[in-house]
Structure formats: structure tokens, C-alpha cells
C-alpha positions in Angstrom: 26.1 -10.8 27.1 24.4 -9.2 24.1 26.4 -9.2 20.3 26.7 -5.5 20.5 27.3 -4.0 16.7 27.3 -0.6 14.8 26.5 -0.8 11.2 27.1 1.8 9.1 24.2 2.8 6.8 25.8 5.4 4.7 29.0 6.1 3.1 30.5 8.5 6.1 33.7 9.1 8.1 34.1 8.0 12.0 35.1 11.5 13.9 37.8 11.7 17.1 35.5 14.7 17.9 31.2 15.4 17.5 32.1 18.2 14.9 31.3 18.4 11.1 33.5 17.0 8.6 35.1 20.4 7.3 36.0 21.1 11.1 38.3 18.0 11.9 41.5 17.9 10.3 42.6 14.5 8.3 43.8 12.9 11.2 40.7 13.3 13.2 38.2 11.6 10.8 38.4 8.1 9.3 35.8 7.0 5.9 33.7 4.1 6.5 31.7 2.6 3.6 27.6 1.8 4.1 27.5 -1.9 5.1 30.7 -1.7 7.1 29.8 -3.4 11.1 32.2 -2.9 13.8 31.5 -5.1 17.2 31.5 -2.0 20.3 31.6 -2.5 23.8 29.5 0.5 24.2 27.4 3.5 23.0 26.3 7.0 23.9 24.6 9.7 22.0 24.6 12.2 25.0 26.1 12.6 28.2 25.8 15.0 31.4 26.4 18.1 29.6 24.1 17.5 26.6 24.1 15.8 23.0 26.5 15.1 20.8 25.6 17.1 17.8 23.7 14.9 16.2 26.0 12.0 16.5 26.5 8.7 18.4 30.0 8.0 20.5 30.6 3.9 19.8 33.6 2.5 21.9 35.0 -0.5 19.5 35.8 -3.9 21.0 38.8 -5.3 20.6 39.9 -3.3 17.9 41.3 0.6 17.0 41.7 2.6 14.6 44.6 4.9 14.2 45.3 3.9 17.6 42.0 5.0 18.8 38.9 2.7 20.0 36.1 5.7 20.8 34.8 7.3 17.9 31.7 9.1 16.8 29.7 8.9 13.9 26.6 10.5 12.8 23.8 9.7 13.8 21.6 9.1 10.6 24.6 7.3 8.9 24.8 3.9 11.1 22.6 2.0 13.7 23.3 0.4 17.0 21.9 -3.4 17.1 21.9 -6.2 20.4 21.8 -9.4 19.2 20.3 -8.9 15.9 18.0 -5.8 16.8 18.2 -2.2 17.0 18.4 -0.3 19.6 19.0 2.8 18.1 16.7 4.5 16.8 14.8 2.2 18.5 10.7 3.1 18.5 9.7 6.8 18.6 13.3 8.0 18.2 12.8 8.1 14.6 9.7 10.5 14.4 11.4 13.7 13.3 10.9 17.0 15.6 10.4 20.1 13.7 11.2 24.3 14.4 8.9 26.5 13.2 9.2 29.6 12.7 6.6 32.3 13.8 8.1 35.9 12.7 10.9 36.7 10.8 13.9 36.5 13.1 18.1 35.6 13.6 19.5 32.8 13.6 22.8 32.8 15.5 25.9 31.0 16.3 26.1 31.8 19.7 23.0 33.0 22.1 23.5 36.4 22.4 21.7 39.8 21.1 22.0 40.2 17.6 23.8 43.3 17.8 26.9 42.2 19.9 27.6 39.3 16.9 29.2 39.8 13.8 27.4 39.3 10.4 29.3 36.4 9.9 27.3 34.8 13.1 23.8 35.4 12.1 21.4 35.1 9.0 18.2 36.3 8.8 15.2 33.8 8.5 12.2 35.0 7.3 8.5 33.9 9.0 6.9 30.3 8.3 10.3 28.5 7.7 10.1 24.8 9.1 13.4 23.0 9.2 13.6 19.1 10.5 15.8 18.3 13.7 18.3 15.9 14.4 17.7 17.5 18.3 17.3 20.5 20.3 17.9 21.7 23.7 17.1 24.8 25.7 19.9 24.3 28.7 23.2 22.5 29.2 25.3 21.8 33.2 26.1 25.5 32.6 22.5 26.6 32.7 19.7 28.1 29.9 20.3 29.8 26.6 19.3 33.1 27.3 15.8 32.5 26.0 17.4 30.3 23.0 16.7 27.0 21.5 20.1 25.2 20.5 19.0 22.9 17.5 21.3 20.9 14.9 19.3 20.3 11.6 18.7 16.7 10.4 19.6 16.9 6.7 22.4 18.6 5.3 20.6 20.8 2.1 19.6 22.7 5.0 22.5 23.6 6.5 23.3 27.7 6.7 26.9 29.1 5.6 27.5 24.9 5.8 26.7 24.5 9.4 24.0 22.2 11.3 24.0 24.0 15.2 22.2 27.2 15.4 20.7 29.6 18.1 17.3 30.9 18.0 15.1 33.2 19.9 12.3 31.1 21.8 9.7 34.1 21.3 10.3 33.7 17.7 9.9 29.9 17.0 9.0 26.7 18.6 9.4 22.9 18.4 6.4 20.5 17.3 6.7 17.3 17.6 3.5 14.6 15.9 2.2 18.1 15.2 2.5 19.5 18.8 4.4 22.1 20.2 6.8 20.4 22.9 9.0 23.9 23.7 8.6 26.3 24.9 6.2 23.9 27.0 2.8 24.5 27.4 1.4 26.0 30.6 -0.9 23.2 31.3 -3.1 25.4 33.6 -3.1 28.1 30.3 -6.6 28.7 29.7 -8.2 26.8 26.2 -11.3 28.1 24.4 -13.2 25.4 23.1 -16.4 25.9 20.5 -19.3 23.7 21.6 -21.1 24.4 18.6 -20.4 26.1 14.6 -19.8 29.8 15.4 -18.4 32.9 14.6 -15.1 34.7 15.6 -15.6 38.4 15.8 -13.9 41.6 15.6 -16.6 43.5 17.9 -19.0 42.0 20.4 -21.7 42.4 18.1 -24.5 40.6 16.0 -23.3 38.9 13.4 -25.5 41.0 10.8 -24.3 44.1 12.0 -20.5 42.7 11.1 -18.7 43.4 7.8 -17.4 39.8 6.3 -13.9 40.9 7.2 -14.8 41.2 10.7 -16.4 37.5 11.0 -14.3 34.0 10.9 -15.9 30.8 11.4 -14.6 27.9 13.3 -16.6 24.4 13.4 -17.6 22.7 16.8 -15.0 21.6 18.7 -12.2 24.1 17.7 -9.7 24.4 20.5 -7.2 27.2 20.9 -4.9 28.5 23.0 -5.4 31.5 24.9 -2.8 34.1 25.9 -6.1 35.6 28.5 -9.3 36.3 28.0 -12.7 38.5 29.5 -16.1 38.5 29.5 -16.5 42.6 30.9 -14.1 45.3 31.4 -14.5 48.5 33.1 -17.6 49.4 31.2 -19.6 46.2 31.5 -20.0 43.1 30.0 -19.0 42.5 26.1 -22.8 41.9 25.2 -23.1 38.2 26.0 -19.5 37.8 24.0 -16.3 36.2 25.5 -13.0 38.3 24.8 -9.8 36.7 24.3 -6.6 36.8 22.9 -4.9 33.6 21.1 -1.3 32.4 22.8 0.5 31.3 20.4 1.3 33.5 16.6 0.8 30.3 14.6 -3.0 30.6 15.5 -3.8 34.3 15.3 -6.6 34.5 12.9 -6.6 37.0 9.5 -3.1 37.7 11.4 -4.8 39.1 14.7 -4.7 37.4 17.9 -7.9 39.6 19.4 -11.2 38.5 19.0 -14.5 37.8 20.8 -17.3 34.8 20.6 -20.9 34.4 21.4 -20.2 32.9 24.7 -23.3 30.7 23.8 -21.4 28.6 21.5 -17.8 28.5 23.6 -16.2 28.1 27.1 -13.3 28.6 28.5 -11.3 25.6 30.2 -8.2 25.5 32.2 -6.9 22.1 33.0 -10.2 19.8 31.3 -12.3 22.1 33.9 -15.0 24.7 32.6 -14.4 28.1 33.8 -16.6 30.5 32.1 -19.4 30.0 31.4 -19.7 28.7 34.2 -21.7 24.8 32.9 -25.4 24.8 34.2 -26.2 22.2 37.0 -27.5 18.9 36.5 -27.8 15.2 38.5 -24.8 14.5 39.6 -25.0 11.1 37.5 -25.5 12.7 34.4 -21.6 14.1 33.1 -22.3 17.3 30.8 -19.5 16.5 27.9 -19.5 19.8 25.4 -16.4 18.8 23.4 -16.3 17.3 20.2 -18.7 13.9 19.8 -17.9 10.8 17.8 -18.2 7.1 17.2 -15.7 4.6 18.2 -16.0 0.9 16.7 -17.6 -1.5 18.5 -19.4 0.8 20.7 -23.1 2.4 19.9 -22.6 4.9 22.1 -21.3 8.6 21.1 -18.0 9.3 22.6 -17.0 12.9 23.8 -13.4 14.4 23.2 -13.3 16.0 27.1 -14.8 12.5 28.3 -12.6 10.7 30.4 -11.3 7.7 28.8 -11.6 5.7 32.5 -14.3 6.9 34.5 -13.0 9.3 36.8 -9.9 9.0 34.9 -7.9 12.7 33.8 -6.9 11.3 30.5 -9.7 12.1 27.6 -10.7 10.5 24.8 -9.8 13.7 22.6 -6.1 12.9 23.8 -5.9 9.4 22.7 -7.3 10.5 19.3 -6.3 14.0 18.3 -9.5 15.7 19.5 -11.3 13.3 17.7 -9.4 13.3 14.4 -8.0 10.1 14.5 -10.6 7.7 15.1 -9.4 3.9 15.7 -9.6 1.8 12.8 -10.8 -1.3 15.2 -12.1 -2.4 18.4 -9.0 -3.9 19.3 -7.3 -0.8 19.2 -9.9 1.1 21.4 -9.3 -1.3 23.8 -5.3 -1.6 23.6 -6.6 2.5 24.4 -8.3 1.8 27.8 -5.4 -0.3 28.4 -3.3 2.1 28.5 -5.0 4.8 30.2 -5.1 2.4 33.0 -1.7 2.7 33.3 -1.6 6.1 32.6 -3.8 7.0 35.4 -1.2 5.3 37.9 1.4 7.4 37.0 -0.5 10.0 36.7 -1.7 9.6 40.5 2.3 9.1 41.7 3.5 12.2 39.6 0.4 14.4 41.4 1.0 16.7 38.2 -1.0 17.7 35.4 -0.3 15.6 32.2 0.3 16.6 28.2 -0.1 14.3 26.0 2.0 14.7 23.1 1.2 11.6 20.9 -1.1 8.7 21.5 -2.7 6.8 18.6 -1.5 7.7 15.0 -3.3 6.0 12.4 -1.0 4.6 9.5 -0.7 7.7 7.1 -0.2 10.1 10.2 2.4 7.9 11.7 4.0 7.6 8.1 4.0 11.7 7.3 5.7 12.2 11.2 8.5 9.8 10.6 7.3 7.2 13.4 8.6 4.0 13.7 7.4 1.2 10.9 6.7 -0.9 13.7 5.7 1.7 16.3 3.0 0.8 19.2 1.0 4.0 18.5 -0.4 2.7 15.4 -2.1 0.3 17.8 -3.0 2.4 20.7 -0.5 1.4 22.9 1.7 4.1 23.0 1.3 7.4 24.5 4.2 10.1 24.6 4.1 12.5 27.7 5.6 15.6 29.4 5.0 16.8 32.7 5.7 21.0 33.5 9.4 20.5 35.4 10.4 17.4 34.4 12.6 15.8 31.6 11.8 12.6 30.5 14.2 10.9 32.3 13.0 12.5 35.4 9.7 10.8 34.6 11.1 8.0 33.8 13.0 7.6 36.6 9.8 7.7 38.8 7.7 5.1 37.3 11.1 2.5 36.2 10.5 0.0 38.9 6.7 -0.8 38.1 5.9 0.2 34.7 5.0 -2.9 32.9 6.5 -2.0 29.3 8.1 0.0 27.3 9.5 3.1 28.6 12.0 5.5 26.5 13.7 8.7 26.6 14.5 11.3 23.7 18.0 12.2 22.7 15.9 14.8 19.9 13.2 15.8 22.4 14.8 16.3 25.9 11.3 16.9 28.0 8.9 13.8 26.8 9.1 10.5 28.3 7.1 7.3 25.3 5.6 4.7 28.0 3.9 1.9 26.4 2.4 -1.2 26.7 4.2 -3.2 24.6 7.0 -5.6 25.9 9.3 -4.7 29.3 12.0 -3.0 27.7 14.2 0.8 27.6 15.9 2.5 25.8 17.5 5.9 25.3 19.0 5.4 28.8 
């Protein structure tokens, strides 16, 4: 059996319960200095009815303290290691999640309307606050949050009135994770509008000329965003050869609008990787019409399209594994630890029947850096991919694919719904 150890990292106290400090009484907390290890028989940092507020529950073997051998401690102030290595973190676990928030708005101590609280239960937030999480949840056994996110903030300068747990409206921020938004989930069927070529945003269905520069935004080739719905004619007819549509998401409205329209020369609209309007032209059936974004990968002559399926056939793209084309591989080897794992993805992706997101693939060395990733982490090389799936948690997914997945696959204590497969050695975690 594995040398199972905790070792503490920072000066901290060991908790009877997963509440801050100024909570427990005397007799409920016990200070541990950084470098202190204690041999455990076990560890958890959630069970059936969620997290544990940011901390980990270590059972100690063959010792107590105050007549106690379960304890919890938090979670950024020790480390679980197995013979020598750590298992948590372990991988992804350390890249940071992050709310963000889209209009001013409340956060609460308990998820309820504003008004039935009492001042000393809310603070007001104002619009384009980011805070970094420790986790977040949107349901426990007893069901949703009305509409909330429950999230504990990782560091404690940015605690409110002292505190780390908070409420929040889910219409009013969101949580990104490697600069994604991971809840409230994406619709994966939402529609996308994607620019094929330089254009123009406008604030009327008209020619450009004919627009004041206040009513004109420009977006390069390749632009992606996500659409709440969009039009191409209304009652009185077409929009003059324009696409009408109106951005999802608040973070992306444009001059602070989400209604615009585009020359529906230089756009399309896409709903799961297919093109939906305009409606592409024909040609041979062995010539693939790619519009999205085109780029070199190394040791290939060939230009690469971000809608082009990384396998032939395959429904994961080449503008997943890189970003949309932003992070192009620094070698040959990665591109092909790339196609590796798009092999595999495409089996799981055939059993689960269900359209994919890809949260995370490769991250080049400053992106994995400025995200908290691992040091060591198997996206830097390609091999890594971190999914979700529309009605599944991770460990849902994970569950599925545990008997024949040849390497890595974790769950997230921090981000409940995404499942990190990767082709790296056979091993789990977060289980």
C-alpha cells in the first residue's frame, strides 16, 4: 500500500469543522506550522452533498489530536502525496477558475431575492469585477440555487465583511475557466457567427459609406461570437443583403450594444460546426469548403483551417485544439501528440452520442503560466484536452469512458461539470 502523507505548506490551523477560522471556537481548531507531515489513512475534499468549502478532510493514521483523527484543513495550505508524489492538486486542479462579473449586482449570503435579506447579508458589486475561486457550484442533494452560483474565493484579501462563500445571481456573472465560460454552460446547438473575411459591424443594414463612424465596428476574419438569435428578414423583407443578430453573452456586446447587423457576404451563421445561413454554395463532394480562420502548423506545408476537422470525418476541429488558431504548436511533435488525442477523443465522443465543448486543449507555456496550470501539465504538449458535455458532470463522463480510456482521466473539485482526459500515463484522480 501507498505512504500516504499530508504536508502542510503554510503556517495554518487543522479545523473539526470546513468553516473559517473566526467561526470555530478554540477547541475546534488546532495550528500546524508549514513543513509539518502527518501520515493519513485517507482524504476527501467533497462528498455527496458537495465541497468542503475550500478545504480537504485528511483522516490521520495512527495518531489524534485532541482525541480526534479526522480533520480538515485548507486547501491551499497543505498537499496530499502517495509515495513521494502529489496527488492533490494533482494536474489541472491547480489552474484557477475565475467569476466575472457582467452588471453591477448582489452578492448574498444565502440565495434568495435581495429584498427578503438583511443588509448585513448582501454587498453590492459593481460591473467588471473578477475574483479567483477556490470552487463553485450551482446545486447540492437538496437541489439548485435558485438561479445562483455558490462560490468560495481562493485568496483571502478578497474576502467581503471577512467571509469566502457567497451567492450570486447566474444572469449577472459567470465562471471562465483557461479563458472560457464553463457556467452557466453553453448551449452547444446556440447559434455562432463567424466572420470569413475583415468586415464591418453595423448599426443599420446599410453601406458602409452611408454609416456614421459610431455606427461601424470592425472585427478581423475569423471573429467568433456568440449569438443570443439572429435574422436575415423580418416582416418587411430582407435586411438588404445584411445578417441581423444579437450577441448572447454581456461580456461581448459591442460599444455596449448587443444588436447589430453584417454584410452577410463576409459572415455565416453556425450551429454545432454546421453552416446555417448563408446557406455554403455547392461544390465536389471531395473538395471540404473550410471558411474559418487559416494557418500554418509546423511540419506541414499545407494551410490548416480552424472549422477543419482535426481527423478526417472527425467532430473535433483544429480551432479547438488551438484557441481558434491562437495558439499555434511550437513543434511537430506536439501537432502530432494533437491527432493523438483527437483519436481518442473521437471514441468517446462516438459512445457519449453528444455534442462536445472543449474547454482547454493545448496551452502554450506563457498561457498555461497566466491560467495557473500545472508546471508539468500535458496541455503544454497537446495531450490534454478538458471537456464538458450538456447534462453531464465530469464524473458522469468519466464514469462512461473509466474502463477503456488509456490515460489520464480527472475530475474537478473547483469545476464540477468538466472531465481533463489525457494521454499521458493510466492514472485518476479527483475520484
Amino acid at each position: 500500500m501507498a505512504d500516504r502523507f499530508l504536508r502542510v505548506t503554510e503556517d495554518t490551523v487543522f479545523k473539526l469543522r470546513p468553516e473559517q477560522s473566526f467561526r470555530l471556537s478554540d477547541a475546534e481548531k488546532y495550528p500546524v506550522a508549514a513543513g509539518t507531515t502527518f501520515e493519513i489513512q485517507s482524504y476527501a475534499y467533497a462528498d455527496a452533498t458537495g465541497d468542503f468549502n475550500g478545504h480537504i478532510r485528511v483522516a490521520l493514521k495512527d495518531k489524534e489530536i485532541r482525541g480526534f483523527n479526522t480533520w480538515y484543513v485548507y486547501s491551499l495550505d497543505a498537499q496530499v502525496e502517495f509515495d513521494g508524489q502529489v496527488v492533490y492538486p494533482s494536474e489541472d486542479q491547480t489552474a484557477i477558475p475565475l467569476l466575472k462579473v457582467t452588471r453591477s449586482t448582489i452578492f448574498k449570503r444565502r440565495p434568495l431575492q435581495s429584498a427578503m435579506l438583511p443588509d448585513d447579508e448582501k454587498v453590492s458589486v459593481p460591473q467588471g469585477q473578477s475574483y479567483a475561486l477556490l470552487s463553485y457550484a450551482y446545486a447540492d442533494t437538496q437541489g439548485d440555487f435558485s438561479s445562483h452560483i455558490r462560490f468560495s474565493l481562493r485568496y483571502s484579501q478578497n474576502y467581503i465583511q471577512g467571509l469566502n462563500t457567497w451567492f450570486v445571481y447566474d444572469k449577472h456573472a459567470y465562471v471562465e475557466f483557461d479563458r472560457r465560460i464553463v457556467y452557466p454552460p453553453e448551449d452547444p446547438n446556440a447559434p455562432v457567427l463567424r466572420s470569413t473575411q475583415n468586415t464591418l459591424l453595423k448599426r443599420r443594414p446599410l453601406q458602409s459609406t452611408a454609416l456614421s463612424a459610431g455606427e461601424t465596428y470592425a472585427i478581423p476574419a475569423g471573429t467568433v461570437l456568440r449569438l443570443h438569435s439572429y435574422a436575415y428578414a423580418d416582416a418587411r423583407g430582407d435586411f438588404n443583403n445584411h445578417i441581423k443578430f444579437a450577441l448572447r453573452y454581456e461580456k461581448d456586446y459591442v460599444m455596449q450594444l448587443s444588436t447589430w447587423y453584417v454584410y452577410e457576404g463576409h459572415a455565416q451563421v453556425e450551429r454545432n460546426g454546421k453552416v446555417v445561413y448563408p446557406l455554403p454554395k455547392s461544390a465536389p463532394a471531395s473538395t471540404p469548403i473550410y471558411t474559418g480562420r487559416g494557418f500554418k502548423l509546423p511540419g506541414n506545408i499545407s494551410t490548416f483551417y480552424s472549422d477543419q476537422p482535426i481527423i478526417p470525418g472527425g467532430n473535433f476541429t483544429w480551432g479547438e485544439a488551438t484557441k481558434n488558431g491562437t495558439r499555434i504548436p511550437a513543434t511537430e511533435e506536439i501537432v502530432k501528440n494533437i491527432i493523438g488525442l483527437a483519436r481518442q477523443l473521437q471514441r468517446v465522443r462516438e459512445q457519449i452520442g453528444q455534442p462536445f465543448q472543449v474547454n482547454s486543449w493545448y496551452r502554450p507555456p506563457a498561457v498555461n503560466r497566466a491560467v495557473g496550470g500545472a508546471s508539468q501539465s500535458y496541455h503544454l504538449t497537446g495531450k490534454a484536452a478538458d471537456l464538458q458535455v450538456e447534462g453531464y458532470s465530469g464524473r458522469r463522463l468519466a464514469n462512461a469512458v473509466m474502463t477503456w480510456w488509456p490515460g489520464g482521466i480527472g475530475i474537478y473539485s473547483t469545476i464540477p461539470n468538466l472531465l481533463h482526459l489525457d494521454t499521458g500515463p493510466r492514472r485518476f484522480w479527483g475520484f
